[in-house]
C-alpha positions in Angstrom: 85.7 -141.6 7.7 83.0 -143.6 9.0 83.0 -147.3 9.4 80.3 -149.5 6.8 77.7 -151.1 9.6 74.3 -152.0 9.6 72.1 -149.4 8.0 74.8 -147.9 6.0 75.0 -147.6 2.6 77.6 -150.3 1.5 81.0 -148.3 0.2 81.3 -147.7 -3.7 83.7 -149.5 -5.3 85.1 -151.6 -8.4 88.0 -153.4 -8.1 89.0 -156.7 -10.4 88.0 -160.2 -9.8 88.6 -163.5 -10.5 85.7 -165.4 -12.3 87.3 -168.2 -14.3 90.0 -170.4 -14.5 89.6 -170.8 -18.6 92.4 -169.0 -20.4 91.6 -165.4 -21.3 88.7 -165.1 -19.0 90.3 -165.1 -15.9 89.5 -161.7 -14.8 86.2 -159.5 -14.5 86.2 -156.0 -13.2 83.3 -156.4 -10.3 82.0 -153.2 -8.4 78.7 -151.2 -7.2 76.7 -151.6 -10.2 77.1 -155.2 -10.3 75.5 -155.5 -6.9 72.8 -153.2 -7.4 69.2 -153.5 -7.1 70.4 -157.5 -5.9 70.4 -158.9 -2.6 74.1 -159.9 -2.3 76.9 -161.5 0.4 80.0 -160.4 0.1 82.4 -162.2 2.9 86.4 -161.8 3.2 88.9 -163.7 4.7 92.7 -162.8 5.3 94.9 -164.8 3.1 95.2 -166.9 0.2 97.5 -170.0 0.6 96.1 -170.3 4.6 94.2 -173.1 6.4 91.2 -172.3 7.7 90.1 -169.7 4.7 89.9 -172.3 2.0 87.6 -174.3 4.3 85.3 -171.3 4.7 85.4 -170.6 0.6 84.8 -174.3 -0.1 81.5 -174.1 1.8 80.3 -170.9 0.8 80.7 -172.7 -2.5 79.0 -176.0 -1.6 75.9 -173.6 -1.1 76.2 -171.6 -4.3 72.8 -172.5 -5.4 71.2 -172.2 -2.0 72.2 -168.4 -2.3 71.4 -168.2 -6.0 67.7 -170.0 -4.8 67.2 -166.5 -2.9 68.1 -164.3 -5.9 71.1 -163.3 -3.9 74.5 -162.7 -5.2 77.7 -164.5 -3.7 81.2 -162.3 -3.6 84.6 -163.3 -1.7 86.8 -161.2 -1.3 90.5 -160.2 0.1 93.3 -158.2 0.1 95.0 -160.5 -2.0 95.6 -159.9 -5.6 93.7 -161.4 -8.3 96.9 -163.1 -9.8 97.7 -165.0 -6.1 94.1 -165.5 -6.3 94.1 -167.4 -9.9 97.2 -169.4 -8.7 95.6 -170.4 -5.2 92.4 -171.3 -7.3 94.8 -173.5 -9.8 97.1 -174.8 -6.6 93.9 -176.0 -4.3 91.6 -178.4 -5.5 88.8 -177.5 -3.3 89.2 -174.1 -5.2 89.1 -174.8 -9.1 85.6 -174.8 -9.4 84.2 -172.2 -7.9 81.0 -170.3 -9.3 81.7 -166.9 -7.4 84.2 -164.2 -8.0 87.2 -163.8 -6.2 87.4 -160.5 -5.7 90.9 -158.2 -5.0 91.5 -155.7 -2.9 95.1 -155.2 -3.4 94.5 -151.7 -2.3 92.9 -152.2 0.7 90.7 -149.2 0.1 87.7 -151.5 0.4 88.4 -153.6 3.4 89.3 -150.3 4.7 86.0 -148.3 4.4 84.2 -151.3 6.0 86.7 -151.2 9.1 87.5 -154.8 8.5 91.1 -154.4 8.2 93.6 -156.1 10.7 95.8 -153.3 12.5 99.2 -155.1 12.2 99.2 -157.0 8.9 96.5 -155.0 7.0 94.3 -157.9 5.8 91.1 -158.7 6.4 89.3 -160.0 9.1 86.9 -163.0 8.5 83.9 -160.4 7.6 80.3 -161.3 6.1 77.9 -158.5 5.1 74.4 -158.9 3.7 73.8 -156.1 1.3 69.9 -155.3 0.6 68.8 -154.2 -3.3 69.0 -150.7 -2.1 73.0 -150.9 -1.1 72.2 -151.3 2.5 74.2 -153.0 4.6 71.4 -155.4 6.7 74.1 -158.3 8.6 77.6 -157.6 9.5 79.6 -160.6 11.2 83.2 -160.5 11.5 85.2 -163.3 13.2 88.8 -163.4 14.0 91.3 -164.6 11.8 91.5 -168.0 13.7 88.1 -168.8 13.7 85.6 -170.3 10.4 82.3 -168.7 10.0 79.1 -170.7 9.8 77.7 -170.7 6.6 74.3 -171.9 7.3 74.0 -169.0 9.7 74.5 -166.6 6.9 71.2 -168.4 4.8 69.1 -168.3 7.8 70.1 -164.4 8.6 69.5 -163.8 4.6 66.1 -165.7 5.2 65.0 -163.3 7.7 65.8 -160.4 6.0 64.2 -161.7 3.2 60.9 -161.7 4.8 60.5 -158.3 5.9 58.6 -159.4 9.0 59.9 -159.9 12.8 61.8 -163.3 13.3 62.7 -164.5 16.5 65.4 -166.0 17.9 66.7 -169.5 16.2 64.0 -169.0 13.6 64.4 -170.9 10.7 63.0 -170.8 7.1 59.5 -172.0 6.8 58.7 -171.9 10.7 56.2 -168.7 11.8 57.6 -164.8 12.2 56.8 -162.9 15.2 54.5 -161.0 12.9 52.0 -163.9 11.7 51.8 -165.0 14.9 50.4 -161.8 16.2 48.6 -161.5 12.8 47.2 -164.9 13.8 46.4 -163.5 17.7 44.4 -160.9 16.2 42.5 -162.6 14.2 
């Protein structure tokens, strides 16, 4: 088996999801045809009911729409199931309205075929991959479990991508790509 990294194909799957807290549409099956032909993020953490993880959710959250401005679409995931999922969403307040799916792995077959799973525990490591309309994988950060990702470092990445063009380092939305200023050089 080969490990999902940048330039692979992101792994097929379809596993169930939480998408709601309203009774009777709790639950969404979510998989490769959802994702397809979209720019998408899909990032994992290792547990429900932790510290650091809801934090990370939470913001991921507070930028919903600056990921839906980009036409890309949001995913979480872990190797939690989508019932501890509905109660963690119920339990933390920070949790009950989120607007992205909460996605299960309960098999681990996923987590597994990116090579994000934790050796000793089997859960997931504090992965983020950026997943172009054609199912490439484009950005893989993975942190360990102690440690929070940055948020607004995932936008600027997606940016980047987004503009098909050379970006230097620290480069920001809005500011000039390696290629215009060479295009602007030339001319």
């Amino acid at each position: 088996m080969s490990i999902a990294t940048v330039g692979k194909k992101f792994p097929e799957f379809k596993k169930k999801a939480v998408v709601s807290l309203e009774k009777g549409k709790e639950f969404q099956e979510i998989g490769s045809a959802d994702i397809a032909g979209k720019w998408s993020v899909m990032f994992w953490w290792p547990k429900d009911f932790t510290f650091v993880c809801p934090t990370e959710i939470a913001e991921f959250n507070k930028n919903f729409t600056n990921f839906e401005d980009r036409d890309t679409l949001l995913l979480g995931a872990s190797t939690d199931s989508e019932f501890v999922h509905l109660a963690w969403r119920h339990d933390h307040a920070d949790l009950r309205g989120l607007r992205f799916p909460m996605i299960a792995d309960t098999s681990k077959s996923l987590a597994e075929d990116l090579g994000i799973l934790e050796e000793s525990e089997k859960i997931a490591y504090r992965a983020t991959f950026i997943i172009d309309p054609e199912g490439i994988i484009r950005w893989v950060n993975v942190n360990d479990l102690s440690v929070g990702r940055n948020v607004a470092e995932v936008l600027r990445v997606l940016d980047a991508l987004q503009t098909d063009e050379l970006c230097p380092c620290n480069w920001n939305k809005g500011e000039t790509t390696l290629s215009q200023q060479m295009a602007e050089e030339v001319a």
